[in-house]
The first five atom37 places (N, CA, C, CB, O) and aatype in JSON, in Angstrom:
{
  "aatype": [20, 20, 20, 20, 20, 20, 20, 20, 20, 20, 20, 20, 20, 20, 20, 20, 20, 20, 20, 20, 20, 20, 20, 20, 20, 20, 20, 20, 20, 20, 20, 20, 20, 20, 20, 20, 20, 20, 20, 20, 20, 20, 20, 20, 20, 20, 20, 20, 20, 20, 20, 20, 20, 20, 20, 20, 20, 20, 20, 20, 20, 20, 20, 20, 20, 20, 20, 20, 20, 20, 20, 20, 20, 20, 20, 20, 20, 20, 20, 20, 20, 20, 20, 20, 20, 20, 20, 20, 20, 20, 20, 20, 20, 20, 20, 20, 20, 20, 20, 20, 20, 20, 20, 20, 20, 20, 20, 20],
  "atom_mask": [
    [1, 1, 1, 1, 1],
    [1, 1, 1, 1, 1],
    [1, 1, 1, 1, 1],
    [1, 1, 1, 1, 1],
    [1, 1, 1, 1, 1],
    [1, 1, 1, 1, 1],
    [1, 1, 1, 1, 1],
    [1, 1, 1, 1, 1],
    [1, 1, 1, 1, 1],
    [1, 1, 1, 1, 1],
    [1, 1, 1, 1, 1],
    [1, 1, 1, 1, 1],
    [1, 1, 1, 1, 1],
    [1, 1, 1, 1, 1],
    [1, 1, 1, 1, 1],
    [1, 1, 1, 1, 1],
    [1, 1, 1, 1, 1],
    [1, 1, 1, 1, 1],
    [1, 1, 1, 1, 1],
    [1, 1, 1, 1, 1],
    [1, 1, 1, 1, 1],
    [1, 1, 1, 1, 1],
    [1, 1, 1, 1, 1],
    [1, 1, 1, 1, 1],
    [1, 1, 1, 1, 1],
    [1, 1, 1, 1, 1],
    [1, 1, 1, 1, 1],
    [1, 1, 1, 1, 1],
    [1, 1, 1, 1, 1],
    [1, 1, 1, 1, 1],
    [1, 1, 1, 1, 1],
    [1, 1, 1, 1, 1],
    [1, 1, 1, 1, 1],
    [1, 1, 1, 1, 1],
    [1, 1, 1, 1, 1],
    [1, 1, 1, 1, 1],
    [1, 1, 1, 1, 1],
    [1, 1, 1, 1, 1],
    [1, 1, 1, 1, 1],
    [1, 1, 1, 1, 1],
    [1, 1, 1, 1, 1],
    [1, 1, 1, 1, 1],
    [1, 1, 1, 1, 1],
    [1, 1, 1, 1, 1],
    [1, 1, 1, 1, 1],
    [1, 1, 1, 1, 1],
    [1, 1, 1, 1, 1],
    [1, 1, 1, 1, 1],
    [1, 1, 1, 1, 1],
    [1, 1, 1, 1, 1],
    [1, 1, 1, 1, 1],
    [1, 1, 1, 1, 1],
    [1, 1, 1, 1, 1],
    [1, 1, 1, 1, 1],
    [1, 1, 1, 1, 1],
    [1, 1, 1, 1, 1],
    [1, 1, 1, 1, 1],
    [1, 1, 1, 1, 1],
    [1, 1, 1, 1, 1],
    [1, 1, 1, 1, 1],
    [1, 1, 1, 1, 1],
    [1, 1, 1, 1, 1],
    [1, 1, 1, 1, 1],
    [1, 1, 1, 1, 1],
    [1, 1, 1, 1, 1],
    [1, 1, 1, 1, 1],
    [1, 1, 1, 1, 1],
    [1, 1, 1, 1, 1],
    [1, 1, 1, 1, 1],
    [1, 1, 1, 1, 1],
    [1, 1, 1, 1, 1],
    [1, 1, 1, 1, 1],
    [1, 1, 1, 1, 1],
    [1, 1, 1, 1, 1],
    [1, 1, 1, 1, 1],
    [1, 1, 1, 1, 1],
    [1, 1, 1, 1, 1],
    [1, 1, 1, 1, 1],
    [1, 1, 1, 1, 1],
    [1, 1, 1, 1, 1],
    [1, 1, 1, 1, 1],
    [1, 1, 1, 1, 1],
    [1, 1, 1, 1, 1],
    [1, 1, 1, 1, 1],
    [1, 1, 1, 1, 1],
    [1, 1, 1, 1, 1],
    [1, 1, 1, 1, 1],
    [1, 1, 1, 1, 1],
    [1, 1, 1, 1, 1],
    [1, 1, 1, 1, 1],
    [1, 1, 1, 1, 1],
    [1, 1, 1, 1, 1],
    [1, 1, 1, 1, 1],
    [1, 1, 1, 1, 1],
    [1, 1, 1, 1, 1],
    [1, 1, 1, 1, 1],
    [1, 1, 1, 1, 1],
    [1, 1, 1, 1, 1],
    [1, 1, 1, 1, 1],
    [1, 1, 1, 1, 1],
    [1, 1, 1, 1, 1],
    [1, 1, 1, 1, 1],
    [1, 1, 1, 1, 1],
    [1, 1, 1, 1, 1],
    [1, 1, 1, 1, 1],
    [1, 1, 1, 1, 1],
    [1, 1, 1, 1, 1],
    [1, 1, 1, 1, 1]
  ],
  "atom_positions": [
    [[-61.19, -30.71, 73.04], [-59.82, -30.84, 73.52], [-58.83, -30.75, 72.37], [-59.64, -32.15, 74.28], [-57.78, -30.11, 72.36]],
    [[-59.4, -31.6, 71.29], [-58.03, -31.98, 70.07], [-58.08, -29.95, 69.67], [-58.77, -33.64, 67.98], [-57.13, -29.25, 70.02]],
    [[-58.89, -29.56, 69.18], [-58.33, -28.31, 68.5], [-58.62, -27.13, 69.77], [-59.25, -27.95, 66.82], [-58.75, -25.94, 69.47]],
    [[-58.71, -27.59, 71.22], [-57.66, -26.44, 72.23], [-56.12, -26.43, 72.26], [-57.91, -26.68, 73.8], [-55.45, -25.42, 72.5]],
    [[-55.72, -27.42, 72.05], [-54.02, -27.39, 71.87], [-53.55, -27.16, 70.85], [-53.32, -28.45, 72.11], [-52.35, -26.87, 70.82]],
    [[-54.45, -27.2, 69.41], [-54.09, -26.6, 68.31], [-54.24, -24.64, 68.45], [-55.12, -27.38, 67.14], [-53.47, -23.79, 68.01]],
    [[-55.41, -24.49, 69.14], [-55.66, -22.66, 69.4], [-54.81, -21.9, 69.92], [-56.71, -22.23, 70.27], [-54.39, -20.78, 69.66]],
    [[-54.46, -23.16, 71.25], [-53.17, -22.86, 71.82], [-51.7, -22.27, 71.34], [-52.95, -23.86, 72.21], [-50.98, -21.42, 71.87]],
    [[-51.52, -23.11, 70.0], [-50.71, -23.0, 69.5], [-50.39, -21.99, 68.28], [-50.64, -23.96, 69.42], [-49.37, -21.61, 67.71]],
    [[-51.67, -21.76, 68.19], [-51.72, -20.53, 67.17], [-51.52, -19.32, 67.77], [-53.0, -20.4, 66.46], [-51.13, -18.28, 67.23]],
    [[-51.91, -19.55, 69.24], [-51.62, -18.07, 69.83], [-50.49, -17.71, 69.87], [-51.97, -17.81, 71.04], [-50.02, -16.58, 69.69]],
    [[-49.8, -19.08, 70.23], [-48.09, -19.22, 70.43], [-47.72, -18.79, 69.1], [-47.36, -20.9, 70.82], [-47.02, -17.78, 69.03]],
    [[-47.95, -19.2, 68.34], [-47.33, -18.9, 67.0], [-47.26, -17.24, 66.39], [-48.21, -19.78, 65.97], [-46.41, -16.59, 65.78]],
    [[-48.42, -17.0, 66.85], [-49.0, -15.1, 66.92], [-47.84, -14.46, 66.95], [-49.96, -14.41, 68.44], [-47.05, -13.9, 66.19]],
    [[-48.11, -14.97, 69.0], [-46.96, -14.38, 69.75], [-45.63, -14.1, 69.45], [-46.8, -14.97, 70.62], [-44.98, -13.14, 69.86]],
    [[-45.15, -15.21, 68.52], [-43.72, -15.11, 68.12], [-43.62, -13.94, 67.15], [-43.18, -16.48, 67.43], [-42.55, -13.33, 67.11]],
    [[-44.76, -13.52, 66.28], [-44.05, -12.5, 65.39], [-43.51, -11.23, 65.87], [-44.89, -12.13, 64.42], [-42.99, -10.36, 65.16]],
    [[-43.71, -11.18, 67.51], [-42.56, -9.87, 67.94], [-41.68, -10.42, 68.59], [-43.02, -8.62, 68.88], [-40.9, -9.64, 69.13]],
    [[-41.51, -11.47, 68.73], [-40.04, -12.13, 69.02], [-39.02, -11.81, 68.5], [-39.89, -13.3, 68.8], [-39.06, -11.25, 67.41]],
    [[-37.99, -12.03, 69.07], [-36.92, -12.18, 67.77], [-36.42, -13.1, 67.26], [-35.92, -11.71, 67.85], [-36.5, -14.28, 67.63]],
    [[-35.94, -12.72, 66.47], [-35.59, -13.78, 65.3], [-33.96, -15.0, 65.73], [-35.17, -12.52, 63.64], [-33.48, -16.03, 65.25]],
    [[-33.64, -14.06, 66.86], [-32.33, -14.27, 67.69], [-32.93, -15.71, 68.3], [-31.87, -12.86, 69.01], [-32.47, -16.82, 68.06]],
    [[-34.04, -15.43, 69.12], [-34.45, -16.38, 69.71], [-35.74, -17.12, 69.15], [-34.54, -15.95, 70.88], [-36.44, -17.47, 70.1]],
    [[-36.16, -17.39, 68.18], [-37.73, -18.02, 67.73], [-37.66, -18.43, 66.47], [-39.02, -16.98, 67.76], [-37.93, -17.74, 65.48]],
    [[-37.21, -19.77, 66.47], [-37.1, -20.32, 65.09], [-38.96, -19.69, 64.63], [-36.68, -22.49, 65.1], [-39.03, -18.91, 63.68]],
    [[-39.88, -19.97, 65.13], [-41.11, -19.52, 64.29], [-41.01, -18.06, 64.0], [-42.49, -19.79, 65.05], [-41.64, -17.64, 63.03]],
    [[-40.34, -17.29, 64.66], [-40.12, -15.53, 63.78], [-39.3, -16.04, 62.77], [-39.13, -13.97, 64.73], [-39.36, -15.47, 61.68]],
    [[-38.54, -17.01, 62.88], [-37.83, -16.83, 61.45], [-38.29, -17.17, 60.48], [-36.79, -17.33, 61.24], [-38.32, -16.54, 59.42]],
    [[-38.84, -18.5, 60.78], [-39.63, -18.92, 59.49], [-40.94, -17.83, 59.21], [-40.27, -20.6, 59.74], [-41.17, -17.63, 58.02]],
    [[-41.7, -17.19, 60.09], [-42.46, -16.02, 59.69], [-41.63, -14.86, 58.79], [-43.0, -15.39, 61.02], [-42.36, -14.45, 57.9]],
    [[-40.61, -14.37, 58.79], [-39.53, -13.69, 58.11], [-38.87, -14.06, 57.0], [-38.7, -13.54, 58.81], [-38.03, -13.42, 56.38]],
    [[-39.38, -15.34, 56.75], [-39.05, -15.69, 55.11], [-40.55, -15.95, 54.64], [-37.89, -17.27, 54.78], [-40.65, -16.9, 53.86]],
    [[-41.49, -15.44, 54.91], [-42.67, -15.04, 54.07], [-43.26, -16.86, 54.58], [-42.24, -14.46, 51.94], [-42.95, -17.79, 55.32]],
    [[-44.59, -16.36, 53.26], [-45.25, -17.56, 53.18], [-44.4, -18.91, 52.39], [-46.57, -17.17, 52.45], [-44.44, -20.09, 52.75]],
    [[-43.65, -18.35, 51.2], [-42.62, -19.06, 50.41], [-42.2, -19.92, 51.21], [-41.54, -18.32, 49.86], [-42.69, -21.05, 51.2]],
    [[-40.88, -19.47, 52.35], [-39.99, -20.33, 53.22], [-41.11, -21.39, 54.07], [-39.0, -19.24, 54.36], [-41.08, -22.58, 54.38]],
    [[-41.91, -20.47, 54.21], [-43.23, -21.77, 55.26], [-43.69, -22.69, 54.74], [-44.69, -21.31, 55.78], [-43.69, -23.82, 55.25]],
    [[-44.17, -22.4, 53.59], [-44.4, -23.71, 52.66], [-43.72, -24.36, 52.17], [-44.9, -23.67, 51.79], [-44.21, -25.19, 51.41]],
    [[-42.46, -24.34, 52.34], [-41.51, -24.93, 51.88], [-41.55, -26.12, 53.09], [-40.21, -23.96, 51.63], [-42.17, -27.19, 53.1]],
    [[-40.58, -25.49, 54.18], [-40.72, -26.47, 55.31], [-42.03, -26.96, 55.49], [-40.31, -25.93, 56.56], [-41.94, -28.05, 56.06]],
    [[-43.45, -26.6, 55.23], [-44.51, -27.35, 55.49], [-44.07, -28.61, 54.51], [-45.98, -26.55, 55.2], [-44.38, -29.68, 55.02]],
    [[-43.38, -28.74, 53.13], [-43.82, -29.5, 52.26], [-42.89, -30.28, 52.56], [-44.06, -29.12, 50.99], [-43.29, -31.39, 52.22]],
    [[-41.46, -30.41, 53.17], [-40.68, -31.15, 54.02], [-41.05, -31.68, 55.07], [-39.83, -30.61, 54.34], [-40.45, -32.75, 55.22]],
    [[-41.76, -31.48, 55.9], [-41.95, -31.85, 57.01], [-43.59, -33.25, 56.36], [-42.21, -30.18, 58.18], [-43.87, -34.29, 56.96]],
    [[-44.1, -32.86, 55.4], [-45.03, -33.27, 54.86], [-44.25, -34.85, 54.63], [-45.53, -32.28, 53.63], [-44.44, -35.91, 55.21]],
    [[-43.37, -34.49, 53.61], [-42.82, -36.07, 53.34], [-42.11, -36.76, 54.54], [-41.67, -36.08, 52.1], [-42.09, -37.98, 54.68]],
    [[-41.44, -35.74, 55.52], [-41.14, -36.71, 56.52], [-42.24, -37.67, 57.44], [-40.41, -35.94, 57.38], [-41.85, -38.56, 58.19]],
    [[-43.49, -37.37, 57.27], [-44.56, -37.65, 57.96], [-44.74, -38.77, 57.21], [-45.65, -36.66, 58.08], [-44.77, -39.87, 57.78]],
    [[-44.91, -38.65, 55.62], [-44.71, -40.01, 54.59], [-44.23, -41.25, 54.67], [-44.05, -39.81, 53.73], [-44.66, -42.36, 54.34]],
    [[-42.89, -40.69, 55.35], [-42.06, -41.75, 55.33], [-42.29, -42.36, 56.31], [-40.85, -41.54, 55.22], [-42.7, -43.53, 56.33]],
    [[-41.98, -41.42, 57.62], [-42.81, -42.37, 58.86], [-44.2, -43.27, 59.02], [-43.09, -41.5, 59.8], [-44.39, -44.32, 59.65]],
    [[-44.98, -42.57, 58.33], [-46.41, -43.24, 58.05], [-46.27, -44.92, 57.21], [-47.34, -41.98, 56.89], [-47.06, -45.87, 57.15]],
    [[-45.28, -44.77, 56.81], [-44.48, -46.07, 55.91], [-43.86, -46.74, 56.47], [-43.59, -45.86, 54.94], [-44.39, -47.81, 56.77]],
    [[-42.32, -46.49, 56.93], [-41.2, -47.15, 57.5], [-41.27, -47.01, 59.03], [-39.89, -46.58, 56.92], [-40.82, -47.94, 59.7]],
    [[-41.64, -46.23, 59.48], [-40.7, -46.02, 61.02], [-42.03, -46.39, 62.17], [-39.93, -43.87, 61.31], [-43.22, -46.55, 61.9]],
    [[-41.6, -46.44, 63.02], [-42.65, -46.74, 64.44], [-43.83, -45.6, 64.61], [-41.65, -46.64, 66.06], [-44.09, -44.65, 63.87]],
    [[-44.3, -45.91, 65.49], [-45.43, -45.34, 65.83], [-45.19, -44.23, 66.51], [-46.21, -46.12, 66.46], [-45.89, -43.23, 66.4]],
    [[-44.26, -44.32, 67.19], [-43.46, -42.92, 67.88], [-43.23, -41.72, 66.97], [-41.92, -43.28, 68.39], [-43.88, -40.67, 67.05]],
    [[-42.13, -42.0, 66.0], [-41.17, -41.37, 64.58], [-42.85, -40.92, 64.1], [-39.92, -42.91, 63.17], [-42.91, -39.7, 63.99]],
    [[-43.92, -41.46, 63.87], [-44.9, -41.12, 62.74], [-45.64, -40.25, 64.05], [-45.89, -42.63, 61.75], [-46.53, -39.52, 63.62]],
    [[-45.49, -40.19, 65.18], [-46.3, -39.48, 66.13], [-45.74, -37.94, 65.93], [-46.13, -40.12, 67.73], [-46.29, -36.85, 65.82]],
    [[-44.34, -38.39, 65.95], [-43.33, -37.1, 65.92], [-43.28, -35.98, 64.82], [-41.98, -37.61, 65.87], [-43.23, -34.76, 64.93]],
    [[-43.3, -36.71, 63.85], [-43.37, -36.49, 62.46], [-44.86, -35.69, 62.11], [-43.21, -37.99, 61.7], [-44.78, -34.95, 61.13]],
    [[-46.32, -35.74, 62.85], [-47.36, -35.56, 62.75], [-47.13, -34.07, 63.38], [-48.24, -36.63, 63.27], [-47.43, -33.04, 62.77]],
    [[-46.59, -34.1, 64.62], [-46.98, -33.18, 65.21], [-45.89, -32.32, 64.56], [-47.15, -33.34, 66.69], [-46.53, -31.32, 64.24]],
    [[-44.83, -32.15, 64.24], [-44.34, -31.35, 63.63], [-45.12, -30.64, 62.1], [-43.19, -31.99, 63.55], [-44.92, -29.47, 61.8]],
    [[-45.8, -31.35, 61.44], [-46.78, -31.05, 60.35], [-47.73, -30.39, 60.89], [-47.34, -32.16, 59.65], [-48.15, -29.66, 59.99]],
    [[-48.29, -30.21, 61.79], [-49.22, -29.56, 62.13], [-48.58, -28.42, 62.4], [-49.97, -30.08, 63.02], [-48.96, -27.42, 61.79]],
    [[-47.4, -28.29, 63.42], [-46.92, -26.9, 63.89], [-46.58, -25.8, 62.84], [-45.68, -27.09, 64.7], [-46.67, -24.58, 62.98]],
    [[-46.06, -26.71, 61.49], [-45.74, -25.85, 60.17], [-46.78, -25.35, 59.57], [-45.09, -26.55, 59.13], [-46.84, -24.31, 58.91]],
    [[-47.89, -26.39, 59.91], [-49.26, -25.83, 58.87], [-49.89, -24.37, 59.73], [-50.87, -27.36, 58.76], [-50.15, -23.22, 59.38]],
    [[-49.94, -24.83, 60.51], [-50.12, -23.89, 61.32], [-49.45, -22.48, 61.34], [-49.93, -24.43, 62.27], [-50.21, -21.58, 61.68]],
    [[-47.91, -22.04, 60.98], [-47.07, -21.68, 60.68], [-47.46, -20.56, 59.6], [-46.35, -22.66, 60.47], [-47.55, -19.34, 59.6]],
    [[-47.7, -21.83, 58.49], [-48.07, -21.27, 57.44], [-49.45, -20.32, 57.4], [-48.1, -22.29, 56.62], [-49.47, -19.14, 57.04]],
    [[-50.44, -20.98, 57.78], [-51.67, -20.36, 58.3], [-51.29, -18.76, 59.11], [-52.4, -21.58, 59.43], [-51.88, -17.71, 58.86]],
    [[-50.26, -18.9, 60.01], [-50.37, -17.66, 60.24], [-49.43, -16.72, 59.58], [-50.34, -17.55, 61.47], [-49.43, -15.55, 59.98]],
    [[-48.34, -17.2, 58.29], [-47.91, -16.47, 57.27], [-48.76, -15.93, 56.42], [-47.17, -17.08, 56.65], [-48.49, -14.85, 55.9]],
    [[-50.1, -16.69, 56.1], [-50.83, -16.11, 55.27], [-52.08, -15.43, 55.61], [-51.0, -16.9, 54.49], [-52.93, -15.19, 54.76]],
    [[-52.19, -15.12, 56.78], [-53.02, -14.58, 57.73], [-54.57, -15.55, 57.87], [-53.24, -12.95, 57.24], [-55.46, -15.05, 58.56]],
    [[-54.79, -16.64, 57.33], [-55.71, -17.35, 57.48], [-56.13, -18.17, 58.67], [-55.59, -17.92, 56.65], [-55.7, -19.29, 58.95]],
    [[-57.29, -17.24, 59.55], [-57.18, -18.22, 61.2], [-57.54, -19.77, 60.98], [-58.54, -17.62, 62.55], [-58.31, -20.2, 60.12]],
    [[-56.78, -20.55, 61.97], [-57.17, -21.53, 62.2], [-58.77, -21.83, 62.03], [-56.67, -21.68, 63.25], [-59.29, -22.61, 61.23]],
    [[-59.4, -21.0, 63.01], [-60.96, -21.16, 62.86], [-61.71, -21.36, 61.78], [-61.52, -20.22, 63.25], [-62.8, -21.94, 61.75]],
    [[-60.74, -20.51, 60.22], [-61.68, -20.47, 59.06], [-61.38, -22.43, 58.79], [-61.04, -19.03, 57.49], [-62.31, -23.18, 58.49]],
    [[-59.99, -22.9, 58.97], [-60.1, -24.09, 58.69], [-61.03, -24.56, 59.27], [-59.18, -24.7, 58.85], [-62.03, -24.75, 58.56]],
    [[-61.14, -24.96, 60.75], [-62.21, -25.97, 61.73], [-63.45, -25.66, 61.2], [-62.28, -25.68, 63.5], [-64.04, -26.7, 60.94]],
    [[-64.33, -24.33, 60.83], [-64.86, -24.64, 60.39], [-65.31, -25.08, 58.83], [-65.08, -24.21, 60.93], [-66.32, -25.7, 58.5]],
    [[-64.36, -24.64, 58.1], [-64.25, -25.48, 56.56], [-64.62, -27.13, 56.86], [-62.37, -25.37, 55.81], [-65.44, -27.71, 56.14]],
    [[-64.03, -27.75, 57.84], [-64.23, -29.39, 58.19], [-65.06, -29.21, 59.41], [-62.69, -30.39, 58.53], [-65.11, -30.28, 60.03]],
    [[-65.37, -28.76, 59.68], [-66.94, -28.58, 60.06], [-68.3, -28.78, 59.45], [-67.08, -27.51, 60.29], [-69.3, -29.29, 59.94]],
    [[-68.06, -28.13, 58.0], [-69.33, -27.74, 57.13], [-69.01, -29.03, 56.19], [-69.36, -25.96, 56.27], [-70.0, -29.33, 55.51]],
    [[-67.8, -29.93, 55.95], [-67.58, -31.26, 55.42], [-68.02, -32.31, 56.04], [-66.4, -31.51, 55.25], [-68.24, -33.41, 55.53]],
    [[-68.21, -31.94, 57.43], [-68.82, -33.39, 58.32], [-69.9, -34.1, 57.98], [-69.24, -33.14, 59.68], [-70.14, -33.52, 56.93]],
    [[-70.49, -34.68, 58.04], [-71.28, -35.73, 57.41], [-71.75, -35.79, 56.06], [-72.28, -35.84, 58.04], [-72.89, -36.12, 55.75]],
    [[-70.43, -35.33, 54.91], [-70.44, -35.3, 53.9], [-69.66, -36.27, 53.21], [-70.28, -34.3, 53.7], [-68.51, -35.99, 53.54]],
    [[-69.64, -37.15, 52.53], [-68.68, -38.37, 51.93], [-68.19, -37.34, 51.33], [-69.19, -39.79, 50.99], [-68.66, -36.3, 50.87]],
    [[-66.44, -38.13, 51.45], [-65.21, -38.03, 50.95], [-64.9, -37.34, 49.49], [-64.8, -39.31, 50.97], [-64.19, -36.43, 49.07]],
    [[-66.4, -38.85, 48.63], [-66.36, -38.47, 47.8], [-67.39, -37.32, 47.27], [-66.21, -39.39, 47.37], [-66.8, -36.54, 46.53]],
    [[-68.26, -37.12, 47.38], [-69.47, -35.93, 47.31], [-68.76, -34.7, 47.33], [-70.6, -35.91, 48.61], [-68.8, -33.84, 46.45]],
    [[-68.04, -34.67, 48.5], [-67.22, -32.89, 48.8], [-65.98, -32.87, 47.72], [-66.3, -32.6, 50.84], [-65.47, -31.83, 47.31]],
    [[-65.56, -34.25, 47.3], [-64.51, -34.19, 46.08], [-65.14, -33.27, 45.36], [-64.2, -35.53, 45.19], [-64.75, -32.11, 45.25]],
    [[-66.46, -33.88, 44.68], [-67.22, -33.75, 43.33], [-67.61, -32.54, 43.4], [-68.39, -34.66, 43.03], [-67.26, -31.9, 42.41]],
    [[-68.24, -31.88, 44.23], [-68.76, -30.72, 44.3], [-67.49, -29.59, 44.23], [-69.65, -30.7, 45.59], [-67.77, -28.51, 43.71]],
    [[-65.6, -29.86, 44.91], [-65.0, -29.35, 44.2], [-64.57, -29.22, 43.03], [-64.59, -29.36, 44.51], [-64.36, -28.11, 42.56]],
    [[-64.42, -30.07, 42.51], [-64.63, -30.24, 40.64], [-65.6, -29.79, 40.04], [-64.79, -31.57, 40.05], [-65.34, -29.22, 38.97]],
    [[-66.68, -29.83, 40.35], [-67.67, -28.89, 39.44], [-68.01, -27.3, 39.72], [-69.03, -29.55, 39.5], [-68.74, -26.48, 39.15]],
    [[-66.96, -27.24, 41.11], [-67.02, -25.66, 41.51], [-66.19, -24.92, 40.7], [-66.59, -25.32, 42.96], [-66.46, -23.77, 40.35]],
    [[-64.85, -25.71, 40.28], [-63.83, -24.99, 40.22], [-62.61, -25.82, 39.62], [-63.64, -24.46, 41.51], [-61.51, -25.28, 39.49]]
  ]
}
């Protein structure tokens, strides 16, 4: 269920790049490249911060799901499917936190 409404949304997100830009804040942010996407991903990042800190459970609900819609965003600025993520944390599952750290550090 959790990553059908994320697939969902990637399709949606697809979809927008023949939108226009008149009407689809996501064509626009697709139209300022990966740059502008990561940008707002990295805004929307600290607003999630702050909520995760100060604000209710609502504000940090709100704040979440907007981080996802950008990452997502971004993902499809840089043409990387969702899927390659799910399964990236797929192949991390019953791997400690710290183990999959370490093994990036000595990869790279």
């Amino acid at each position: 269920m959790t990553d059908d409404i994320l697939k969902a949304l990637e399709l949606t997100i697809r979809a927008r790049r023949s939108s226009s830009g008149d009407v689809s804040y996501t064509r626009k942010l697709l139209d300022g490249g990966p740059e502008k996407c990561a940008k707002k991903l990295g805004e929307e990042a600290a607003e999630t911060v702050i909520a995760g800190v100060s604000q209710d459970d609502v504000a940090l609900t709100g704040e979440a799901a907007d981080l996802l819609y950008h990452l997502l965003v971004l993902l499809e600025a840089r043409n990387v499917p969702l899927d390659d993520v799910l399964a990236e944390l797929e192949r991390r599952t019953g791997q400690s936190g710290l183990e999959e750290k370490a093994q990036r550090n000595k990869d790279g």
